[in-house]
Each structure stands twice: as structure tokens, then as C-alpha cells.
C-alpha positions as CSV (number, residue, x, y, z in Angstrom):
1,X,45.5,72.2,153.1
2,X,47.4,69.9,150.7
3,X,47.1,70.6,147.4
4,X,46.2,68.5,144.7
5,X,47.5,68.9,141.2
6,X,45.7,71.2,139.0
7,X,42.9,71.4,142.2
8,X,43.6,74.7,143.2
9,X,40.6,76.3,142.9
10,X,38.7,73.0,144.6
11,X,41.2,73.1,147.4
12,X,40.4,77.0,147.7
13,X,36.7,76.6,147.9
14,X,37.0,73.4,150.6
15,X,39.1,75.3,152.4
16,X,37.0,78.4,152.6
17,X,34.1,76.2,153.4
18,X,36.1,74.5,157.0
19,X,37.2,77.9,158.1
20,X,33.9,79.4,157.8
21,X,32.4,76.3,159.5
22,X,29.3,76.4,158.1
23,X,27.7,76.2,154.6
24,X,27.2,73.2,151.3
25,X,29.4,72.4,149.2
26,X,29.0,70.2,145.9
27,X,31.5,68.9,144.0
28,X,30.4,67.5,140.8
29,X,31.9,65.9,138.0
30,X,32.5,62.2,135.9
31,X,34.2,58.9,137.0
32,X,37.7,59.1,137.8
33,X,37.9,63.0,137.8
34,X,39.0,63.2,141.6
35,X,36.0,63.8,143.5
36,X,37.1,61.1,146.2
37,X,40.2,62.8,146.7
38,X,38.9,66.0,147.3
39,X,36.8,64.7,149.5
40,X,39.8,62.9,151.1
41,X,41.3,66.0,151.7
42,X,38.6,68.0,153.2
43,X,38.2,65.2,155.9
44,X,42.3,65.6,156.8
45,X,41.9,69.3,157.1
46,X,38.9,69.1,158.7
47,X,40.4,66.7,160.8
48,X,43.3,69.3,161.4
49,X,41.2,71.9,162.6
50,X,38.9,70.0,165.1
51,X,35.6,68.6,163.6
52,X,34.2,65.8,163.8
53,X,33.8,64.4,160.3
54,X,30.7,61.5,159.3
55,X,31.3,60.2,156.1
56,X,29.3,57.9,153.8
57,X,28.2,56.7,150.3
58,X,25.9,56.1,147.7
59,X,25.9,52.6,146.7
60,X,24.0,51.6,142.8
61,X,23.1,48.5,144.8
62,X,21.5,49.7,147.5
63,X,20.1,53.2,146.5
64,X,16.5,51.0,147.0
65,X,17.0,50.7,150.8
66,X,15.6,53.9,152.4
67,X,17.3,56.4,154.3
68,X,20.9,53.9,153.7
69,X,22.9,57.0,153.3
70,X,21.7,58.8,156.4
71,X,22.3,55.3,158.5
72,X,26.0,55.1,157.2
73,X,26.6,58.8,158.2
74,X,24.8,58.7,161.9
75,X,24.1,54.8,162.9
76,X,27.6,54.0,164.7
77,X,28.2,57.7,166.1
78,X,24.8,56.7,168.1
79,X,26.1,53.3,168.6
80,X,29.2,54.6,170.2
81,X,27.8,57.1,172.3
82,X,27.1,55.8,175.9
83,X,23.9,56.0,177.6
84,X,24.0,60.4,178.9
85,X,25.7,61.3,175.1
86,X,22.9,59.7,173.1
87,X,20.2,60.9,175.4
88,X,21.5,64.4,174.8
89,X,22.1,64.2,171.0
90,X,18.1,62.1,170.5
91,X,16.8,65.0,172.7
92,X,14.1,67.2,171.8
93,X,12.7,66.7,167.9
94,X,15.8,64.8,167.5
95,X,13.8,62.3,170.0
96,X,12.2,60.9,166.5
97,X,15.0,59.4,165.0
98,X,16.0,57.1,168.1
99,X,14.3,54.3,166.1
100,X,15.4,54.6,162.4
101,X,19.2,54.9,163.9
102,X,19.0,52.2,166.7
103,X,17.7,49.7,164.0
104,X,13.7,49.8,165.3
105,X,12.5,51.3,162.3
106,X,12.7,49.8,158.9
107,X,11.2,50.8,155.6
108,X,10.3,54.0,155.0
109,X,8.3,56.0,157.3
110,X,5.2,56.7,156.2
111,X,4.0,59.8,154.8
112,X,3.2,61.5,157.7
113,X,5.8,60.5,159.8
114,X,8.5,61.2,157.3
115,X,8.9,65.1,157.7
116,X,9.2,64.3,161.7
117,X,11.9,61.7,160.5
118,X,13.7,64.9,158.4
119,X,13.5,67.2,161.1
120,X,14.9,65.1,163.5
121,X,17.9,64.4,161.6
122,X,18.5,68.1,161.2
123,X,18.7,68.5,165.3
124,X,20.9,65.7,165.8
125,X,22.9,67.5,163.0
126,X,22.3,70.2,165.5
127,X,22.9,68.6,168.4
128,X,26.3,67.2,167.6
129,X,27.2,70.2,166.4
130,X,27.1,71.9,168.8
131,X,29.2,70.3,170.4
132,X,32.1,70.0,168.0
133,X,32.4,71.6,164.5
134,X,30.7,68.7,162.2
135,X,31.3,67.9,158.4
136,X,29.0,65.8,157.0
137,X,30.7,64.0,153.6
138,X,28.5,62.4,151.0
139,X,30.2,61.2,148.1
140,X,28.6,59.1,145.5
141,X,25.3,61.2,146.2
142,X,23.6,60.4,142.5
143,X,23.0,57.1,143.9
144,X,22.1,57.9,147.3
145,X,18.3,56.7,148.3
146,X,15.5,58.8,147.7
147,X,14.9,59.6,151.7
148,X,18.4,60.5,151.9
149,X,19.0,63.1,149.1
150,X,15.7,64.6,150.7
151,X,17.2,64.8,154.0
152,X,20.3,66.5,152.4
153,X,18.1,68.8,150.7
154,X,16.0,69.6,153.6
155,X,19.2,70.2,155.9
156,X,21.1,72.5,153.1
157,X,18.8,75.2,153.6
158,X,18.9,75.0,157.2
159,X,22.6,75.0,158.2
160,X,22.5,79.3,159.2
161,X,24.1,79.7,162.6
162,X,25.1,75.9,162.8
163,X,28.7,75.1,163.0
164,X,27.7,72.3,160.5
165,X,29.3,72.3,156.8
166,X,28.2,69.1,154.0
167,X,30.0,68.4,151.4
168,X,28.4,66.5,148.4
169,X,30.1,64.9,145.6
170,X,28.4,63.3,142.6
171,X,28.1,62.3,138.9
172,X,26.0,65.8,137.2
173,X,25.2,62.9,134.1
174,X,23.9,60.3,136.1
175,X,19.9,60.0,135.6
176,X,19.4,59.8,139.6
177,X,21.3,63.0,139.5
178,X,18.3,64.7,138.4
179,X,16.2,64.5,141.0
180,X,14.7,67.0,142.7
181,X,16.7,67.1,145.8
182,X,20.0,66.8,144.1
183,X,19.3,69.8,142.0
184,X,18.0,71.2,144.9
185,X,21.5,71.3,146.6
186,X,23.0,72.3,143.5
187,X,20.7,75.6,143.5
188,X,21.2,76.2,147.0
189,X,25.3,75.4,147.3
190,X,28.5,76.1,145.9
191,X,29.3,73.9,143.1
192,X,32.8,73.3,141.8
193,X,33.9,71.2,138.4
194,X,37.1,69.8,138.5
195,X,38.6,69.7,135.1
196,X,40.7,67.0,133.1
197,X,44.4,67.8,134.0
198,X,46.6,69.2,131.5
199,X,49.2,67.8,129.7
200,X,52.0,69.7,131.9
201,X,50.0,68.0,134.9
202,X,49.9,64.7,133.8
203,X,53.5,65.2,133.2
204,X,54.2,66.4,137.3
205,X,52.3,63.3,138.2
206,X,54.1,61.0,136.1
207,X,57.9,61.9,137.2
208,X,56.4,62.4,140.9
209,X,55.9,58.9,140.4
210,X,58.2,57.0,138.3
211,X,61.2,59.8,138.7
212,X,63.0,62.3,136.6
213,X,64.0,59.5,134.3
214,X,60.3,59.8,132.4
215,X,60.9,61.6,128.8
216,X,58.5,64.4,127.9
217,X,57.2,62.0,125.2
218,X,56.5,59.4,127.8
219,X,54.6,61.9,129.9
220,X,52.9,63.1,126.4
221,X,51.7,59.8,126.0
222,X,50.6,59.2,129.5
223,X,48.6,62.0,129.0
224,X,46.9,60.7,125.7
225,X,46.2,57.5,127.0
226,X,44.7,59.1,130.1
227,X,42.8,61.9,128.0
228,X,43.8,63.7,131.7
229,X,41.4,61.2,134.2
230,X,43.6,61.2,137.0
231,X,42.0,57.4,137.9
232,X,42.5,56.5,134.3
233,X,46.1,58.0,134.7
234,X,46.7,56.1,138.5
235,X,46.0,52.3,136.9
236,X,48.1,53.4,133.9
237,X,50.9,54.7,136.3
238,X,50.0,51.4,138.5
239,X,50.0,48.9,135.0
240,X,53.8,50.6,134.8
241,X,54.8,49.3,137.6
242,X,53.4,46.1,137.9
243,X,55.2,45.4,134.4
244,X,58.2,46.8,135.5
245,X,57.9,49.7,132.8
246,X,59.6,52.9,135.0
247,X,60.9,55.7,133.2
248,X,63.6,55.7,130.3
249,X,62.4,51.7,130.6
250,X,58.8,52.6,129.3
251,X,58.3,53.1,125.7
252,X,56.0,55.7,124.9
253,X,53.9,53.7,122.4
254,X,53.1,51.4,124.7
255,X,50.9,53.2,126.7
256,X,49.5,54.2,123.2
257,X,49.0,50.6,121.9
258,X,45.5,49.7,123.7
């Protein structure tokens, strides 16, 4: 797969996570550090090598709506399906789900109906899976609903003999983050931490960008300014070009002034 800058060991781990076709991964770590990107680039190369890929994300605003995360992953693969495909992927336990997905459930099943509602999610997992090689992508996951993160948790110890792999980034500070399902998959996964790039990264990133032009003090800077956030370094790369600041035309202590 592509390799990001100073993601090496991130790339490794995604990369032995598709070929194995099975297994969790979590990738944790504050804004701006990349997570997105990785995630970006396990969906191309799992794109590359045949799965099918269902992506979604936790949202602050609507962590209060139950099972939101699960409906963005597995509401418009249903909805697309025709008529034999969905019968075939809502058969069996999977059978229970057919309401919360087709919109004729709402809320949050009650008590107990809810481990029904888990366990069917895991055989539609199941069921499209075995069809195809499925990655499930969950980024944003410290602000995924409560039903959600328990679904996530309930599948991650069941994935054994599926070709089925999740990946599951998120913010390890966050409050939500310390649920019980999201240490849950943190126990039960691999975890990477992707670090704050180096100064000599920073510096690849910036003449990649703005050209060979960019002094080593300019890249120095860059890096201070960024403190090594690749988002905080992206706007500051995109700030230079808006203002028309490229290379030998930037002055170092401008990106230091704010």
C-alpha cells in the first residue's frame, strides 16, 4: 500500500490486517494526528485487493441517536440490494435486524430485544462476508452511540473464521472513549499510536508541496508552528498558498508570528 510519511509501522500493521482478512484493528490517537488518512488508505488497498469496504462515523451531534453508527455502515448496502440479495443477507438470526435497517424500528430496542438486535448484526456481517472479503471502517468511534460501540465490541470477539476485518479509529482522551465497549476493543485488538512527525518529516512534506525552493529554516519553522500535527501542518501549508507565500517567497517568521 501507499505509504504515508513517518506511517510506516501503521501502514505495516493495516496492511497485515487486509492480507490476513480477518481480525480488529484500532488506531488511536489526538485531532489532526492522521487517523483519517490511515483509514483512507486502508479502504484503497482494501479496495485493491477485493473487499467490500462500509465505512462510517461518529458524529458529537448525534452520538444520542441509537445504533446511528451501525445505520451509516449497513442502511444503504440493504437499500441497494434487490429483493433475492437482501433476503439472503436478513436470513437466519440476521432476520432480526430487517426492521432497525429498513427504517421500522426506531429508538433503542428494549432490553430484551437488544442482544437479538447484536447478534443479528454479527450474521449480516457474516452473511456479506461471505460473500466478498468485508472491512468495516469506523472512524470517529469515541463519539459513536452507546448501541453501536456495543455492537463493535460484541462483533470483535467474534470475527474467528470470518473473512471480516474492522478497523476503529478514535480520540484515547476523549471521555466517551472510556467506555466500556471502547476499551473493550482496545483489550481485544491491535492498537497502533501514530506519532507527531519529525522535523525531517515535516521538512519532506513541505518541499513535496511547495518545491525544492523551501529553505531548511522555512521547513524548521513549519515544523514549530505545526509542533508535527500533520492537519495543523496541511492548513499551514494551505494558509501558504492561499497568500501566495511558496518557497524562497515565505519568510520563516511568519509562520512563527501567530
Amino acid at each position: 500500500m501507499k505509504q504515508l510519511v513517518e506511517r510506516e509501522r501503521e501502514c505495516a500493521a493495516i496492511e497485515a490486517l487486509l492480507e490476513r482478512g480477518c481480525g480488529l484493528l484500532v488506531i488511536e490517537g489526538g485531532a489532526g494526528i492522521g487517523k483519517t488518512s490511515l483509514l483512507d488508505a486502508a479502504c484503497r488497498r482494501a479496495d485493491e485487493l477485493g473487499c467490500e469496504i462500509l465505512r462510517a462515523r461518529g458524529s458529537e451531534l448525534e452520538s444520542d441517536f441509537a445504533f446511528g453508527v451501525v445505520r451509516q455502515l449497513f442502511e444503504r448496502r440493504i437499500a441497494r440490494a434487490d429483493a433475492q440479495e437482501r433476503d439472503g443477507l436478513l436470513a437466519g438470526p440476521a432476520a432480526s435486524v430487517g426492521p432497525l435497517l429498513t427504517g421500522r424500528l426506531t429508538g433503542t430496542p428494549e432490553r430484551d430485544t437488544l442482544f437479538a438486535v447484536l447478534h443479528g448484526l454479527y450474521w449480516l456481517s457474516a452473511n456479506l462476508a461471505a460473500n466478498r472479503p468485508l472491512l468495516l471502517v469506523v472512524d470517529d468511534a469515541h463519539w459513536a452511540d452507546e448501541p453501536s460501540s456495543r455492537w463493535l465490541a460484541y462483533v470483535a470477539t467474534r470475527l474467528e473464521g470470518l473473512a471480516l476485518a474492522v478497523i476503529v479509529a478514535l480520540r484515547p482522551f476523549e471521555p466517551t472513549a472510556m467506555s466500556r465497549p471502547l476499551l473493550a476493543l482496545r483489550t481485544e485488538g491491535t492498537v497502533v499510536r501514530p506519532a507527531l512527525l519529525s522535523q525531517s518529516a515535516v521538512g519532506t512534506i513541505v518541499r513535496d508541496t511547495v518545491g525544492d525552493t523551501a529553505s531548511n529554516e522555512l521547513c524548521a519553522a513549519a515544523w514549530t508552528a505545526s509542533g508535527g500535527n500533520p492537519l495543523y501542518l496541511t492548513e499551514l501549508l494551505r494558509w501558504m498558498e492561499v497568500e501566495g507565500r511558496q518557497g524562497s517567497n515565505c519568510r520563516p517568521s511568519e509562520l512563527l508570528a501567530g
